[in-house]
C-alpha positions in Angstrom: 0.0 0.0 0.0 1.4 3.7 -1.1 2.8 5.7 2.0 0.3 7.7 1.4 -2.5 5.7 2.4 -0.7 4.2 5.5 -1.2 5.6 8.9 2.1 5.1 11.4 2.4 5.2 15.1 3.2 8.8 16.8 7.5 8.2 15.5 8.3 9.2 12.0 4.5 8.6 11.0 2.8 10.7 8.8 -1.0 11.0 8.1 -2.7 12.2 4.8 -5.2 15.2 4.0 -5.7 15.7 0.9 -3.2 14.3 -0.7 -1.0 16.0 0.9 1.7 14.6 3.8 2.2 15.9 7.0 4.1 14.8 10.4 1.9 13.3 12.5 3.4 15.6 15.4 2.1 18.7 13.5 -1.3 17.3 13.3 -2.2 19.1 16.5 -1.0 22.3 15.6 -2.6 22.2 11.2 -6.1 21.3 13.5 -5.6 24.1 15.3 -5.2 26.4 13.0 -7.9 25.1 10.5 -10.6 25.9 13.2 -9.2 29.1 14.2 -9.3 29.9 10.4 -12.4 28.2 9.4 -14.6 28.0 12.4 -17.6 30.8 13.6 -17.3 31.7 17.0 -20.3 31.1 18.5 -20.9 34.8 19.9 -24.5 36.3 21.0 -25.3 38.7 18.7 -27.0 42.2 20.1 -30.4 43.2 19.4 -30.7 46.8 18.9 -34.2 48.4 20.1 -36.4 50.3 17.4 -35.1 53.9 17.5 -38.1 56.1 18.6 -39.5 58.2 16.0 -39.5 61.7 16.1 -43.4 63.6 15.7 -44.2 66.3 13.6 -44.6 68.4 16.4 -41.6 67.4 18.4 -39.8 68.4 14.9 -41.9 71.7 14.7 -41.0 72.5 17.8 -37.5 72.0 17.3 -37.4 74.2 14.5 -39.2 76.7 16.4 -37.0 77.3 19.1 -33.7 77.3 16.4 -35.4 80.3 14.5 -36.3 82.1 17.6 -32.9 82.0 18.8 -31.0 83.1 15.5 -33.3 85.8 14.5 -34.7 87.4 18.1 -32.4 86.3 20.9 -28.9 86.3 19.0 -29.7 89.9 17.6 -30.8 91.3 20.6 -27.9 90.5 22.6 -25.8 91.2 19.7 -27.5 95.0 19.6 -28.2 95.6 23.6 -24.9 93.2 25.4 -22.2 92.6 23.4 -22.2 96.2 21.4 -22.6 97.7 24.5 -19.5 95.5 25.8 -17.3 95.7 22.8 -18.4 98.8 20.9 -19.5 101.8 24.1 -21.1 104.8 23.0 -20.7 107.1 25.3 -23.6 109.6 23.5 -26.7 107.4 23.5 -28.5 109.3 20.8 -25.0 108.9 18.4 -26.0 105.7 16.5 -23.6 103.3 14.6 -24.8 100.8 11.9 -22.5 98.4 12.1 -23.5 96.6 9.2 -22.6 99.5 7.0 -19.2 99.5 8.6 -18.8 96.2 7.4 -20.3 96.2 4.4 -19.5 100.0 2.8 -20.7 99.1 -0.8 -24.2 96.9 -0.5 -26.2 100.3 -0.3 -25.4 101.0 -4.2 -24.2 97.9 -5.8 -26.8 95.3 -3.8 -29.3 93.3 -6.0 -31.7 92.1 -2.6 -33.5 93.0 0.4 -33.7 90.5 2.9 -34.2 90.8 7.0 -34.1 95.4 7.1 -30.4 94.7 4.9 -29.7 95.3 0.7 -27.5 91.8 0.0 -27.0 90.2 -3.0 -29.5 87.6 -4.0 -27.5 86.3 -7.5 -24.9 87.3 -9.7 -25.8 89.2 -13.0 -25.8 86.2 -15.9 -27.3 85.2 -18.7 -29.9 82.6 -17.2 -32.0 84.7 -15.0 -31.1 88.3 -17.8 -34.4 90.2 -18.3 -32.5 91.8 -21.6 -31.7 89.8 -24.7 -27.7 89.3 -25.2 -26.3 90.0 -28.4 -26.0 86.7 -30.7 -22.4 88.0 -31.9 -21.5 86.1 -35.7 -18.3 86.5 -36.4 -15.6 89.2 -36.2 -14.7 92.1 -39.0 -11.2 91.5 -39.5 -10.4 94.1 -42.2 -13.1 96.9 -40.3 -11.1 95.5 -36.9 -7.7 96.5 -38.3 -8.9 99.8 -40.4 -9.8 100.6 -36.2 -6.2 99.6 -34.8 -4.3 101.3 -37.3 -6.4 104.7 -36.9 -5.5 104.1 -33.1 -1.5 104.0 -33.7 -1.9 107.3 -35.0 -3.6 108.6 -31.2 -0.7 107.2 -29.2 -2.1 109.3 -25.9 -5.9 107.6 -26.6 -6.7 104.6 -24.9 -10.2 103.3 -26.9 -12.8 100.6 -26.4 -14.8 100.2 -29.6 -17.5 97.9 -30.3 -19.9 97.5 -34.0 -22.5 95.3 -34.4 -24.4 94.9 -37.5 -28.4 94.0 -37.3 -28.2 92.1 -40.8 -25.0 89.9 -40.2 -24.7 89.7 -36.4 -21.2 90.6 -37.6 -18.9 92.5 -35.0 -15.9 94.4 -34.2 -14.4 94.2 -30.2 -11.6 96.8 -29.5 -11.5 96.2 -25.3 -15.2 96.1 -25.5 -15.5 94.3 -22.1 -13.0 96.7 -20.4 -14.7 98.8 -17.8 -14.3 102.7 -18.5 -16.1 105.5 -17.4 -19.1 106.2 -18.6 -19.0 110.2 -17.6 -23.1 110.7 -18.9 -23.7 108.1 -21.0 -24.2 106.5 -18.2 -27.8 108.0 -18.6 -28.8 105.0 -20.7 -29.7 102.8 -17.9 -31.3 105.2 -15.6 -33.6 106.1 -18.4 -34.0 102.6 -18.8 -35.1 101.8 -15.3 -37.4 104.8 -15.3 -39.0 103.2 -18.0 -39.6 100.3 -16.3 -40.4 101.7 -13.3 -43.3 103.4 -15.3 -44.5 100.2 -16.7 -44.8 98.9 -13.3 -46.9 102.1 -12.1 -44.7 103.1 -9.7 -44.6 106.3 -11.0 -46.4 108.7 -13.7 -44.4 110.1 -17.2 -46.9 113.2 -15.3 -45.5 113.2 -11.8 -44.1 116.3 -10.5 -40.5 116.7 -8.8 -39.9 119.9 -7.2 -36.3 120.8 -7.9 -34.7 121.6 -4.7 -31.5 122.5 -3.7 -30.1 119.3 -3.0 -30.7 118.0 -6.4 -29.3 121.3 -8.4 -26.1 120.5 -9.3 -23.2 121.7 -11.9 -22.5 120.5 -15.3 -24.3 120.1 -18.4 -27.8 121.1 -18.0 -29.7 124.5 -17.3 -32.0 123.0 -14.8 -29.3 124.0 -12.5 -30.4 127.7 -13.0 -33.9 127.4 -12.5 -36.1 129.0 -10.0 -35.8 126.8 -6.4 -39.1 124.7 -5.5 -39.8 124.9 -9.8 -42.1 122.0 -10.1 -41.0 119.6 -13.3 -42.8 116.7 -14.5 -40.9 113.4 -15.2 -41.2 113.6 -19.2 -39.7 116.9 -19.1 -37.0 115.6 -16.8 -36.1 112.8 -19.0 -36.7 114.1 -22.3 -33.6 117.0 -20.9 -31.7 114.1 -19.4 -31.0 112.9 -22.9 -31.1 115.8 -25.4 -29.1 118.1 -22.8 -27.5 115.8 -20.8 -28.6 117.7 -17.8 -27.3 116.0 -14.4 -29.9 117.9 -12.1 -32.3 116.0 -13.7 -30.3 113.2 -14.1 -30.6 113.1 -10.0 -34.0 114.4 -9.6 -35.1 111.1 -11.5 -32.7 108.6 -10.0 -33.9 109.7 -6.4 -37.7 109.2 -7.9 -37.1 105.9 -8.9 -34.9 104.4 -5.6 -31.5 106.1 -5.6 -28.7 104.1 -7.2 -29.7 101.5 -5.2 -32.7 100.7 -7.3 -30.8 101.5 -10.8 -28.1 98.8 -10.0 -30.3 96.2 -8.4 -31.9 96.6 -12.1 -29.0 96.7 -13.7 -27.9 93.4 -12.3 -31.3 91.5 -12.9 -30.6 92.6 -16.4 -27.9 90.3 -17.1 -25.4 93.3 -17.0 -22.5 92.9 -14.7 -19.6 95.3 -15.6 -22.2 98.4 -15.4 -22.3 100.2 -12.0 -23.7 103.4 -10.9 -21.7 105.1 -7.8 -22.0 108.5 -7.6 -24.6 111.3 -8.2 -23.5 113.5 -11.4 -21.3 115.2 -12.3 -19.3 112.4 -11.8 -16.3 113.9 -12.7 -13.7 111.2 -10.9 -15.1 109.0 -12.3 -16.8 106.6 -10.4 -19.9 105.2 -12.6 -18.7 102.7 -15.4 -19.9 100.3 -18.0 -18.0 98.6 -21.2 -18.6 99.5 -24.8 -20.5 95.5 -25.0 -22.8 96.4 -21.9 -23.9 99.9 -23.3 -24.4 98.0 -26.6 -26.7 95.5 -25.2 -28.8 98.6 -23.5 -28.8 100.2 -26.9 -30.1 96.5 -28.1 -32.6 96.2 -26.0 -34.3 99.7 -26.1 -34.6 99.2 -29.8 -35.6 95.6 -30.6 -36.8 93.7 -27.1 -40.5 94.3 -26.6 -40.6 91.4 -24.2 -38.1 94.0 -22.1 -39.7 96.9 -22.7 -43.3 97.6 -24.5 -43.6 99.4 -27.7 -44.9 102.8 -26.1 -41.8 103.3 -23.6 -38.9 102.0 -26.4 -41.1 105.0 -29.1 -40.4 107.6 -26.1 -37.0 106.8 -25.3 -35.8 106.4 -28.9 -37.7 109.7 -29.3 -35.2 111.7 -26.5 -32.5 110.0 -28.4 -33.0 111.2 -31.5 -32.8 114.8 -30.4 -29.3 114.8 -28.3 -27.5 118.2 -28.9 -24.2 117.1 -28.9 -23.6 116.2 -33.0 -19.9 116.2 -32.8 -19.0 112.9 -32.3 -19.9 109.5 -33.5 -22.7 112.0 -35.7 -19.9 114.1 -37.1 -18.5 111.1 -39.4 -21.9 109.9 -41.0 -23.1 110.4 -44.2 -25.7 112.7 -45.0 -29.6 111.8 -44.2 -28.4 109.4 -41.4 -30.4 108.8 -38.0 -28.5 108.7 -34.9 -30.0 108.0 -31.8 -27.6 108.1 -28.8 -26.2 108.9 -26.0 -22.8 111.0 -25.5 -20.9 111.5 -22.5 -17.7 113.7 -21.2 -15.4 114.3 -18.1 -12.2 116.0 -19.7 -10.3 112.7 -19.0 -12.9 110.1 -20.8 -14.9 111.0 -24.1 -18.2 109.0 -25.4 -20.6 108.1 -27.4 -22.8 105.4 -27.9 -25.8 105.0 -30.4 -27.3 102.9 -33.1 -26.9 104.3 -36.7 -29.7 103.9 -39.4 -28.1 104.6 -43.0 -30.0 106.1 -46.0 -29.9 102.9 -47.5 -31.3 100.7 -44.8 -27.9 99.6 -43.0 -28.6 99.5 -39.6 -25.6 99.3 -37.0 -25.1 99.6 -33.2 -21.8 102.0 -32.2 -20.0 102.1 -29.2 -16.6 104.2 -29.0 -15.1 105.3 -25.7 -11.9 107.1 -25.7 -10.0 107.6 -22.5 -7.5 110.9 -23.6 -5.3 113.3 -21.6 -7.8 115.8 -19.7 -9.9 117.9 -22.4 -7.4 116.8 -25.0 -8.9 117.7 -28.6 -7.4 114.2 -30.1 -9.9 112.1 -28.4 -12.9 114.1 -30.4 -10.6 113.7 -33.1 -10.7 109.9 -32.7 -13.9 109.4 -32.3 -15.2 110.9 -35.4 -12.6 109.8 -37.6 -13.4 106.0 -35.9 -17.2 106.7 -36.8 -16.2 107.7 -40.6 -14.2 104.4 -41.0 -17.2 102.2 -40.0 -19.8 104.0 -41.5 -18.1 103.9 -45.0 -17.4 100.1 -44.3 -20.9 99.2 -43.3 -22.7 101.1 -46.4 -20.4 100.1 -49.0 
């Protein structure tokens, strides 16, 4: 019989699993180990008791007492302990709104109110815009260059341009999404939100503004030299606004319809985000800004969009715009029997102007040149028009 399939005595035996051949001393020990490998310890397992589950009401509750202690009992020993702990006042009647402190810009660039505060609700974009973008085609490469190399010869000009052609959906960009000042074109968007504020019958085209002394102010504009307590009614306002350019009227509307605080939450539910409003006019340092793109999208807007605007408001405003003063710009380098409608703007260091060109022959075309220049220098006029001859002569060829 094979080894194998013999069994021996404890000595030199051997014992077979398997096939396979192991000392009969180490028999013991492969046992062992097999049932410490292979065996399942008999262990009680636990029995876990049915969590308890929570009521409606104990979960009301809950939530209950949460809310009341982050919006009544946190603020009021925020405002009445730890201000009086941290921040003393020794005058009582003296108050200081610390929120302000923290948050210097949300009175004029905020887009929400929520809890007595202006926050920001979203971010200006596309998906929630109330305007229409433009639906750009493709560049003008040979317009595009005719631009540059009439820039060269302005070496102390610093321009944004931007042309967009109704027909083609063709466009030129020259830094069209680089903030500049606006100086008053920035006009555009506070008769835009007047507007709308009309259609929403907040206010009346025959509402009445006394013109007082806070609102009289310097610049463009002979509203400034009118009798004090003058009663003006908001067409007249606007329709001077535009055709003069007249900044105490500018500021007699924008406190009618909110402040800046209502034009830039509107500006930002637009869809427009690099268009701010900052400062009362004159704004002479500065302050209120936009991009030759963003004006062009207003200019857009007020002429094609009734879903935006209705058919009355976009006839009015395109109305004021069609009897601006100022001729001496982007109107200076058109041919003869054009319509301009537009918007120009000027404080000595930036020169503007922004409008949407209808050409004897039909060729319709938005415009946007902005021309940053040393202060009241000649050459940025000079740029502008010769800029608005080049493109006019390209787009009715």
């Amino acid at each position: 019989m094979p080894k194998a399939a013999r069994q021996y005595d404890y000595s030199g035996s051997y014992t077979s699993y398997s096939g396979t051949l192991y000392p009969q001393n180490n028999v013991a020990n492969f046992q062992g180990y097999y049932n410490s490998v292979h065996s399942v310890p008999n262990q009680t397992k636990k029995i876990r008791k049915p969590r308890k589950q929570k009521s409606l009401i104990h979960y009301l509750i809950s939530c209950s007492a949460i809310l009341f202690m982050l919006f009544c009992v946190m603020p009021y020993g925020f405002n009445h302990i730890t201000k009086a702990i941290f921040v003393p006042i020794p005058y009582k009647n003296i108050q200081t709104d610390l929120y302000d402190v923290a948050f210097p810009t949300a009175n004029y660039i905020s887009n929400a109110w929520f809890m007595g505060h202006r926050s920001f609700r979203y971010a200006a974009g596309e998906k929630r815009a109330q305007m229409e973008m433009l639906k750009e085609n493709v560049n003008m490469p040979v317009l595009k260059t005719e631009l540059e190399n009439l820039a060269t010869q302005y070496p102390t000009i610093d321009p944004a341009v931007y042309v967009f052609d109704y027909e083609t959906q063709n466009y030129v960009d020259i830094n069209a999404s680089e903030v500049f000042p606006t100086a008053s074109i920035i006009k555009i968007p506070v008769l835009i939100d007047l507007f709308k504020s009309i259609e929403a019958g907040q206010i009346s085209l025959d509402d009445k503004i006394p013109l007082t002394e806070y609102f009289r102010t310097e610049g463009s504009g002979d509203l400034q030299f009118m009798a004090e307590n003058s009663l003006w009614d908001v067409d007249n306002l606007a329709r001077i606004m535009i055709t003069n350019s007249d900044n105490s009227a500018t500021n007699m509307l924008m406190a009618k319809i909110g402040s800046m605080t209502d034009v830039n939450q509107a500006i930002r539910s637009w869809g427009l985000s690099n268009t701010e409003v900052n400062a009362w006019l004159p704004d002479l340092s500065g302050n209120n800004h936009s991009t030759a793109r963003d004006l062009a999208t207003m200019l857009y807007n007020i002429d094609t969009n009734d879903k935006f605007l209705t058919e009355q408001s976009r006839i009015k405003m395109m109305n004021y715009m069609g009897h601006v003063h100022n001729d001496r710009l982007i109107q200076a380098g058109l041919g003869e029997g054009s319509i301009f409608l537009h918007k120009t703007g000027d404080i000595g260091t930036m020169l503007g102007d922004a409008g949407i060109v209808v050409a004897p022959n039909g060729k319709k075309y938005i415009v946007v040149i902005l021309a940053k220049r040393p202060h009241n220098s000649i050459a940025g006029k000079d740029f502008i028009v010769h800029a608005s001859e080049i493109i006019y002569n390209y787009m009715v060829k």
